[in-house]
N, C-alpha and C positions, 0 to 999 in steps of 0.2 A: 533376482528382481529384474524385472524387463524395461523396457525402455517410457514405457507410459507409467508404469507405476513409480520408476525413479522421478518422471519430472511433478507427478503429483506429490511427491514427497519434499520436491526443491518449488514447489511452484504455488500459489492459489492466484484466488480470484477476486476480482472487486463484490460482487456479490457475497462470498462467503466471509471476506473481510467485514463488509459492511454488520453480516448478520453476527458474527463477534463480537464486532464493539456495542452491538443493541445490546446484549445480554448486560454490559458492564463490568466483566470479565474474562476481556476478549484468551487471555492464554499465551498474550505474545503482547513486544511491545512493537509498534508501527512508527518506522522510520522515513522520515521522506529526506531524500538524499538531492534534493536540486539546490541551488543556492538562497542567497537571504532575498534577491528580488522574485524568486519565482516562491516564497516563502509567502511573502507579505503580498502578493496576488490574493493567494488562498490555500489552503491546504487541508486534507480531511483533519475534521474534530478528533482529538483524541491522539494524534499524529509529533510525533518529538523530531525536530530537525538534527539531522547527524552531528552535521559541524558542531561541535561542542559541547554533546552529548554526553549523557553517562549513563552508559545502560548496563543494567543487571546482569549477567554471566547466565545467570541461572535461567533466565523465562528466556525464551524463543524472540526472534526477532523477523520483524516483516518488514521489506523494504521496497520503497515505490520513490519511480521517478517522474516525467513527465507523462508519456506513453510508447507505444510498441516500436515509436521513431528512436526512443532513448534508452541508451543500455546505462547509465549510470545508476541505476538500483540495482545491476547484474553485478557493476565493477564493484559496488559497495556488499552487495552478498560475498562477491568472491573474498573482499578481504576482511570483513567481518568473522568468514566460515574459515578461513586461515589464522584469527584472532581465538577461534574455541568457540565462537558464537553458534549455534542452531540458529538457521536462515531459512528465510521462503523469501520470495517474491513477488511481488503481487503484478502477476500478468498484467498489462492492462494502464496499469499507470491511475495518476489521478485523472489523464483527458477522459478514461471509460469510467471512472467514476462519478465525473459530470456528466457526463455523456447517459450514464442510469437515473441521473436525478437526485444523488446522492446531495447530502449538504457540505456544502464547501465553509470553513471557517475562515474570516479576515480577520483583522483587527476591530472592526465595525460591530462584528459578531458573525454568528451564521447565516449562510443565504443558500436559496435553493431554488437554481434552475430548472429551466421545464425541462423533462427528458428525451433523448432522441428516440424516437417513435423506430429507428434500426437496429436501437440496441438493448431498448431499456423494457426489454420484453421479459416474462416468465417463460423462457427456452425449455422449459423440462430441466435443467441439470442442473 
């Protein structure tokens, strides 16, 4: 395995996240690993906060932190993937999933900001 097919193996993206949880059986469960005040900001729908967590052994595990400033989705894959867990990462963070236009859930419910017109483009990939 070469060096770009191992990190598409350890890695995705907010987009192909997103397009998993449309389906309603995304394949993995999605963890966000920031604390209980960056929790109650917002977090994507569908999303289980680590701290206190119980996740299934068995289904695959995605984890996302703030964004590409924050490696604490990295430290939480590493030690998830040393617990037996199967990990990805989600590149990107929830900032580029606001940052696409994605819906962000509160406690309020959901809400969806305008997209960034640098990011929130159909790139081809």
């Amino acid at each position: 395995m070469n060096f770009f097919e191992a990190r598409l193996e350890f890695q995705t993206d907010v987009s192909d996240v997103q397009k998993a949880l449309s389906t309603g059986d995304p394949g993995f469960q999605l963890v966000d690993t920031r604390n209980e005040q960056a929790w109650a900001q917002g977090r994507i729908p569908g999303a289980i906060r680590l701290e206190g967590a119980e996740l299934d052994p068995a289904v695959p595990v995605v984890t996302y932190c703030w964004g590409p400033g924050c490696n604490g989705a990295t430290k939480a894959a590493a030690e998830l993937t040393r617990r037996g867990y199967r990990v990805r990462e989600m590149i990107g963070g929830i900032e580029y999933w606001i940052r696409e236009g994605f819906p962000v859930r509160t406690d309020a419910g959901d809400e969806l900001g305008k997209p960034d017109p640098l990011t929130a483009l159909d790139c081809g990939c």
